[in-house]
N, C-alpha and C positions, 0 to 999 in steps of 0.2 A: 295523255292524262290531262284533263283537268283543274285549272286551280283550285284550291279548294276555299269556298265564302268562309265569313268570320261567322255568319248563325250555323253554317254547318258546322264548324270545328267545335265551335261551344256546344254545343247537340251530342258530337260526338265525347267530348270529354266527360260531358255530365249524365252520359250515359253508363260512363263509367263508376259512377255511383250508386246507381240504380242495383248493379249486378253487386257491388259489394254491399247492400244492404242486407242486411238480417246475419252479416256475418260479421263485418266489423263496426261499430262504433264510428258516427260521423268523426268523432275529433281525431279519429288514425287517418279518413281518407288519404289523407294527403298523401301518410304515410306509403300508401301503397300504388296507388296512381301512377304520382311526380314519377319515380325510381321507373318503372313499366313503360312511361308514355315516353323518358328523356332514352330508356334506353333503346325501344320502338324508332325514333328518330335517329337516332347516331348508326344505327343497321342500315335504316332508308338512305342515309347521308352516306353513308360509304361505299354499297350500293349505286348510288347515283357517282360518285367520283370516279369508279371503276368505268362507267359506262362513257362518262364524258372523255374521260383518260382513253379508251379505246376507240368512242369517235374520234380524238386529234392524235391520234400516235399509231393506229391501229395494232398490227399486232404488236409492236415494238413497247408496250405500254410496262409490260410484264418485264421488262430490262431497265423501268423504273425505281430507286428507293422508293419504299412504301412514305416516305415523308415527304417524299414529291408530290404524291397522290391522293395522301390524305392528311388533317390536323390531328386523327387522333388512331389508334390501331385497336381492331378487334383480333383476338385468340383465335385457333380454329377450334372449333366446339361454342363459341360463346357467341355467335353470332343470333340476332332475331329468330331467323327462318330454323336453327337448330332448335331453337327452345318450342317452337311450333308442332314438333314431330314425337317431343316428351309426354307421354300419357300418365305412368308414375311417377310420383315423386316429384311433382312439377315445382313444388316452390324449394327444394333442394338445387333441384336445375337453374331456377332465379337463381337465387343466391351464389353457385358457381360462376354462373356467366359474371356476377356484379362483382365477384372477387377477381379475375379473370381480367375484365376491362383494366379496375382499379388497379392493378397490378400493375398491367402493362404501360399504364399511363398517370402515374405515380403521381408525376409533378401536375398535370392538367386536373383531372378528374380525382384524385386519392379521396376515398368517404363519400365521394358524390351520390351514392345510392342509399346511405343511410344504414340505418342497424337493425332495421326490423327484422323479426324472426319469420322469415316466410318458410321454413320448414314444419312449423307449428300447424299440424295436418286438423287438428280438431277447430280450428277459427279457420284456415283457408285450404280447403276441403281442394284436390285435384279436382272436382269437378266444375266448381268455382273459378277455379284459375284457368283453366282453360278457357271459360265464356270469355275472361275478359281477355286473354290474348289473342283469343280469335276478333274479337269484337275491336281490338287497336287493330288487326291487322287487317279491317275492313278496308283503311283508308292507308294511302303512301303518302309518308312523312316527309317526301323528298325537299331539297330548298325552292325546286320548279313549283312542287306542288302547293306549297306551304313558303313562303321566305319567311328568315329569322322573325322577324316584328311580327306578323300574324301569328305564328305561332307561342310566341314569345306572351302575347295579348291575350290570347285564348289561355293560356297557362293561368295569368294573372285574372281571369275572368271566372277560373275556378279558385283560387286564393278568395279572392272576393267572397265567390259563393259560399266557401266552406267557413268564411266567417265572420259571414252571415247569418248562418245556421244554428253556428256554436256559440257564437257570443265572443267576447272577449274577455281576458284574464291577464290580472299584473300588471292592469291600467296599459296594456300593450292594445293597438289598434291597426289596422291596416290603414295605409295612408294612400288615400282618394288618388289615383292618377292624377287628376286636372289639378289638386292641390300639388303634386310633383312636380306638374308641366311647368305651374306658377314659380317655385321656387326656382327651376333649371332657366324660366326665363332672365329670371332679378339676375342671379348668379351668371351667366351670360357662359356656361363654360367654353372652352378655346382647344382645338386641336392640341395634342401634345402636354396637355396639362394634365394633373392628377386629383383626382377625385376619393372622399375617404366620405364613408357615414360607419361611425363608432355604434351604430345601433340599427342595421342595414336588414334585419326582420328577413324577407323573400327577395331584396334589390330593385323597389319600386321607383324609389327616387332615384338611386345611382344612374337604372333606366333612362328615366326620363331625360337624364343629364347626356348621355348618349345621344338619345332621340332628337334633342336640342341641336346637337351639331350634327346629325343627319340630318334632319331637313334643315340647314341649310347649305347642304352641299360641302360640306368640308370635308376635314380627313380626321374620322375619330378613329379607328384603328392604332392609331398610335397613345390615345390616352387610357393612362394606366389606372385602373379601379380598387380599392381597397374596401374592406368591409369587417366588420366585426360582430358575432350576434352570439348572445349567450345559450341561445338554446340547438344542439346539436342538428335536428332533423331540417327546420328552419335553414341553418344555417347551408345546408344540402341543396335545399331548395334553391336558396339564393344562386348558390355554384351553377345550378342546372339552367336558371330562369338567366344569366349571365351568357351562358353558353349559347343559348335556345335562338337569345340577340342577338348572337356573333361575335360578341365579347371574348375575345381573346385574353388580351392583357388582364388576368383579374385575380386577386390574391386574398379571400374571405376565409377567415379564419375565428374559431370558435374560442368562447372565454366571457369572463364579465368583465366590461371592459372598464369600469371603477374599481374593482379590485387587481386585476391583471389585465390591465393594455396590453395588446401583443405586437404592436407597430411601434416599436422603438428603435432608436439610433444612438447605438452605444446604451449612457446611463440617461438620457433623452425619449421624450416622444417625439417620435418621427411627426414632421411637418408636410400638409398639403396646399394645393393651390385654393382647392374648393372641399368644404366640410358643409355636409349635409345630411338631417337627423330628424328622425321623430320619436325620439326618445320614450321611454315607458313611464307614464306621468305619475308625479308625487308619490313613488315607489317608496315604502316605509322599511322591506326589508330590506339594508344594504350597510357596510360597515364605517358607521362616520366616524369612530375612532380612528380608525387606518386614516382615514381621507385627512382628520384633522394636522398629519405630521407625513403629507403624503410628499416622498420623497421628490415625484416630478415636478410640483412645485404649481400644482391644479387646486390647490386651494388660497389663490392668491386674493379673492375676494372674500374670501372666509371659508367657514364651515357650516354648511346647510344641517338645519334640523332636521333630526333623525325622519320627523313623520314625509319628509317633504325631499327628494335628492334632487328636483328640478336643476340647482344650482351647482350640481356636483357637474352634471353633464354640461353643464352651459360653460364652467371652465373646465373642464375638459376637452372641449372643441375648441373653445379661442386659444389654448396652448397649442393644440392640431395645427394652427392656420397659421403658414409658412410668412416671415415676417415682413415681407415684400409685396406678394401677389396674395396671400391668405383674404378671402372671404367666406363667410359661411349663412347658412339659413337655416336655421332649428323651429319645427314646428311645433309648440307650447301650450300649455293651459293657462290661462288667461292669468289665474292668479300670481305667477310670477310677477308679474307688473303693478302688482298693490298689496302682496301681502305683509301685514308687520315685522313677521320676525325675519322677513329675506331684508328691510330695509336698508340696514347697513352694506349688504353686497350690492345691493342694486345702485346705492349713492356710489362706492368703488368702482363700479361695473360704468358708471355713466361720467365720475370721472376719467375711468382711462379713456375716455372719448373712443372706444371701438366701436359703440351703436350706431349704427346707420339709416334704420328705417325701423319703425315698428307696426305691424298691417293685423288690421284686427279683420278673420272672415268669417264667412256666416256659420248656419248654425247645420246640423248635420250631414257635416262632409266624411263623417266618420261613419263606419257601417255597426249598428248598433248601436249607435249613443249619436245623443241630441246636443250632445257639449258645443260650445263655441270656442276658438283657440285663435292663437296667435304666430304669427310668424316676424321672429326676430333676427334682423340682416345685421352681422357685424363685418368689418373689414380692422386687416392690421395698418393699413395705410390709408386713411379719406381722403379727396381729394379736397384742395386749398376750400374751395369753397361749401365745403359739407364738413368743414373742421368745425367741432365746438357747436352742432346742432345735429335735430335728429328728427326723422319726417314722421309724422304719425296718420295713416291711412285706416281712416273706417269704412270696409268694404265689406259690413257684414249684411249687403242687401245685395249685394255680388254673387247672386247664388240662385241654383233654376234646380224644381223639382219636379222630378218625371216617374211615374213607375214607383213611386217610394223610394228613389234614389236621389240624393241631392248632388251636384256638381256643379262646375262652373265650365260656364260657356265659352268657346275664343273670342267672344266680346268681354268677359268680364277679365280674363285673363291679362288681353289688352289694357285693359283703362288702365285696371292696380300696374302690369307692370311699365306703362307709359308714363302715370304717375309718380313711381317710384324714380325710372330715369330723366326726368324733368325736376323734383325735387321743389318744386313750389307750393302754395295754397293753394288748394282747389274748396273754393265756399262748401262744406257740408259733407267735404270729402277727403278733404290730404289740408296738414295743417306742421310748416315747417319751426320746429322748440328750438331755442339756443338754452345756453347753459342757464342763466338766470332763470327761465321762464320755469323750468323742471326743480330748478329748487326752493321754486315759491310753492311748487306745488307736493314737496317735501320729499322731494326723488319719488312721486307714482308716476308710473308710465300709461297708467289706466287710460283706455283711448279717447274717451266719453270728456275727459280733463282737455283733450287739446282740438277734439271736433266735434262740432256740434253738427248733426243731420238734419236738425230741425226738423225731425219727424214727433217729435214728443211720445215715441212709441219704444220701451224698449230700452232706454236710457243706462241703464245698466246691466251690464252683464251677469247671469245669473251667477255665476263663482263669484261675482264680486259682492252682490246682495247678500248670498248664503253668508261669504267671510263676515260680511260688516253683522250680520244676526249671529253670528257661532261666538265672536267676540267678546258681543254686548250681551248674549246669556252666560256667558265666562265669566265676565265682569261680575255680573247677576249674579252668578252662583255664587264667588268668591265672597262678593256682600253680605248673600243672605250664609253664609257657613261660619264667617266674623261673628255676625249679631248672636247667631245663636250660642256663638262659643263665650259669646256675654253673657248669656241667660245663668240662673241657678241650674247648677248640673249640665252646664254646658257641654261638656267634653263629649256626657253619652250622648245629648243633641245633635252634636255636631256628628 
């Protein structure tokens, strides 16, 4: 066989769309795919271990524990090639098989296939389901044919695409690989160390924190992955897109994680070496009374306004980040960094000297939105010479568009994260703050305040424009609703 290219795989997966159109709705895709394609692979992988186990053992293989042979065990009945041979009742047959695995492999897999109702014959008609498991079963998923990261890539290649299509909801966005790559650079993570993102979406960035110390040759097998993501099918995804990577060690688990953390120790939030987020921006439903008297002790900068939780997450993670080795990188909407009423947390925030870099990138790294954001690097321990200052990097010209896709290059990657570990002025581009310099400038961390690019294009960040015009018609309003409530018969005026 064949290895199989990254245009084929993507071909084949988004061909899987094709056949579920006219019956389900773009925004289930996923729904129905992920669960078919991860459980497609786990049959080829088992599959393939039998065969390699029979070439080094020959007949003697069958006098092996089945855990010698393989990471994970299929039922008899519930394998791929049985579901192949079901002509009624086909998505009853899913659905056994995915209870079947999950069963048997409780602690690995439990939920991994999600909850959809694939018996529901009037949206996925037997005839339907059959095209597409003949159509996965075009190609062998094996790891010769496919290794973990190709396949792993093609996954997140339909992630991508599906939302793309759909759009995004709940200020929630998929986060740009090459923006992932960036952050797992800064973060530099280390064999053996532990990795959390409190808002881990499909496991883009966790990924990439992986991918980091595979190439360069180390030993990530032994670092342990944590994840948290409120929305159940998502969070599925993530388990599968973990799996897909070879990701062993990895423990995602569903919840909102400002109302119920589920990584605790003891009456504690359990702490990591590396926390890394892109959080769902300026979320307005979420319960800032709880947060205000939050028992973990995450509202040490204060209490974020209701319309805005940016700040609920931001101490949220530096509580996460183990007191010793704790670093983290949370990808941001700009406004954090100048709005008025975060003021106060941000003066607390840049007192506790935990900021370490703040990198402004360019503009549509997000799929669906033209937004510009930031990415804020804290550490619980800086080193002597980064104590009591903080680098500010404007790299929002760090950015290549192709295709209507925007990304960054291993050139731009380089400079910000060579930047970053050098820690000096670079004229137009990185511009090192000590404590005084930030509080003349009244605690803003707005980038445009500590580097100038001398392009005279662009000067301010659109979220920072919009704030300073929402404020100054606030103002406006409140003026002109005074005077009238001066007028004769104010009251009805106003």
């Amino acid at each position: 066989m064949s290895r199989i290219t990254q245009a084929d795989l993507e071909k084949y997966l988004f061909a899987c769309a094709d056949i579920l159109r006219n019956y389900v709705e773009a925004s289930s895709y996923r729904d129905y795919i992920f669960p078919l394609l991860f459980f497609k692979r786990i049959s080829d992988v088992y599959d393939e271990d039998i065969e390699n186990a029979k070439k080094e053992y020959g007949d003697a293989w069958e006098d092996f524990p089945e855990d010698e042979i393989h990471d994970f065990s299929i039922p008899e009945g519930c394998h791929w090639n049985d579901l192949r041979v079901v002509t009624d009742n086909v998505g009853s047959a899913i659905q056994k098989s995915f209870q079947g695995i999950e069963s048997l492999n409780a602690d690995k897999l439990g939920g991994v296939f999600g909850n959809a109702n694939w018996a529901n014959k009037t949206k996925l008609p037997d005839r339907m389901l059959k095209d597409l498991i003949e159509h996965l079963s075009s190609l062998t998923l094996s790891i010769e044919n496919c290794p973990e990261d190709e396949l792993g890539h093609g996954y997140e290649y339909l992630i991508g695409k599906f939302d793309s299509d759909d759009g995004h909801t709940a200020q929630q966005f998929y986060t740009n690989r090459t923006v992932a790559h960036l952050m797992a650079e800064m973060l530099n993570p280390q064999p053996k160390e532990s990795i959390y993102d409190p808002t881990c979406g499909s496991g883009g960035i966790l990924i990439s924190c992986i991918d980091h110390i595979k190439t360069r040759g180390q030993e990530w097998r032994n670092v342990k992955v944590y994840g948290q993501e409120i929305i159940p099918p998502t969070a599925s995804i993530c388990r599968m897109n973990l799996f897909l990577h070879g990701v062993k060690e990895f423990t995602i688990r569903t919840g909102d994680t400002l109302s119920t953390p589920t990584f605790l120790d003891r009456d504690r939030l359990k702490t990591f070496d590396l926390v890394v987020a892109n959080p769902p921006y300026s979320i307005s439903n979420w319960d800032r009374e709880a947060f205000s008297t939050d028992k973990y002790g995450r509202n040490f900068l204060g209490t974020p306004p209701q319309g805005r939780a940016d700040y609920a997450f931001i101490q949220h993670i530096l509580r996460s980040m183990d007191t010793e080795t704790g670093r983290c990188a949370i990808l941001l909407p700009h406004g954090v960094l100048f709005r008025n009423e975060e003021t106060e947390m941000r003066k607390k925030l840049i007192q506790s000297d935990l900021v370490e870099a703040v990198i402004g990138i360019g503009k549509n790294l997000f799929y669906n939105s033209p937004m510009e954001a930031c990415i804020l690097v804290c550490r619980s321990k800086k080193s002597v010479p980064h104590l009591g200052k903080v680098l500010f990097i404007n790299a929002k010209h760090e950015v290549t568009r192709k295709n209507a896709e925007s990304f960054l290059e291993d050139s731009h990657i380089e400079r910000i994260a060579t930047a970053y570990a050098q820690f000096n002025d670079i004229e137009g581009f990185a511009h090192v703050a000590d404590y005084e310099e930030i509080k003349k400038n009244e605690f803003e961390l707005s980038i445009p305040l500590y580097v100038d690019d001398n392009t005279g294009v662009d000067a301010k960040p659109f979220e920072l424009a919009y704030s300073e015009w929402y404020d100054a018609s606030q103002a406006m309003n409140s003026a002109i609703s005074a005077l009238q409530a001066m007028l004769p018969g104010g009251e009805q005026n106003a």
